[in-house]
Each structure stands twice: as structure tokens, then as C-alpha cells.
N, C-alpha and C positions, 0 to 999 in steps of 0.2 A: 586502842588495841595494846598500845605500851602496859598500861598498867596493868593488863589479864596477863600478860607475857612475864613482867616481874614478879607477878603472886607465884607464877607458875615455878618460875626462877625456885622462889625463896622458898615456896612447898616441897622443892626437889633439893634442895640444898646445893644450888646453883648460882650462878652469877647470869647479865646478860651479857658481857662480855667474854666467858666460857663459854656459854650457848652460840654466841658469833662463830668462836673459833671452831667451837666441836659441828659447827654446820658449814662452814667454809665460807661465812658470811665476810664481808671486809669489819673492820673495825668503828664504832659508832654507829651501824648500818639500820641498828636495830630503833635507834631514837629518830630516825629519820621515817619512821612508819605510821607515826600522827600529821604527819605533814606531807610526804608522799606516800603516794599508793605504792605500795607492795607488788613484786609480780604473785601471782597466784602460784608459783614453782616453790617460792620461797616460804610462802603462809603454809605452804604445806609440810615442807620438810620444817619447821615449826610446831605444824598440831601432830604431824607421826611422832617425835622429839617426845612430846608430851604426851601422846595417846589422847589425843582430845581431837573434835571435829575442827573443822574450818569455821564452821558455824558459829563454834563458843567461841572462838579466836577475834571477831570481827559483831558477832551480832551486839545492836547496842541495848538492846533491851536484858542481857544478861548483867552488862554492866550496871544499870539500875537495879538492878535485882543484889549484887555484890554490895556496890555502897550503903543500901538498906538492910543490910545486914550486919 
């Protein structure tokens, strides 16, 4: 989910570490979401951020669809 989080980042001309701040996330919070689960409060104010579903945020069949491209 990190890496659809950074394309997103770098498409908005973003940082993940501005994204932390501008959501009120703690700092590093966001590398911490391959390894633990996320709450679902937080995925969300995430995909609203970007205008995208929870869905593209998390499904891993988009990710295969990305790298093959």
C-alpha cells in the first residue's frame, strides 16, 4: 500500500512526510503500513487526501496491474 501512497505522493507533488503532517498523522506513520495494519479511519482520510477509494488504496490486484505497466 506504501507504494500506491508514494506514486500518489509524487503525482500531487507531494511528499509522504507532508501528507503525515497535512493529516495529522505522527511522523514515519505512513512506512509503518506494510507491516502493520492501518486503522480504517486513517486509510480513509488517505484515499479522501487523494480522491481515490479505499479500494485502490489496499487492493492488491491494482498493484499488479501498476508494475505491469
Amino acid at each position: 500500500m506504501i507504494a500506491k501512497i508514494q506514486r500518489l505522493c509524487r503525482e500531487n507533488g507531494s511528499s509522504l512526510s507532508r501528507l503525515e503532517k497535512e493529516l495529522g498523522f505522527s511522523r514515519g506513520a505512513l512506512f509503518k503500513w506494510d507491516t502493520n495494519t492501518p486503522g480504517i479511519d486513517k486509510v480513509q482520510k488517505v484515499a479522501n487526501y487523494f480522491g481515490v477509494t479505499i479500494d485502490s488504496l489496499v487492493s492488491k490486484e491494482a498493484t499488479a496491474r501498476e508494475n505491469d505497466a
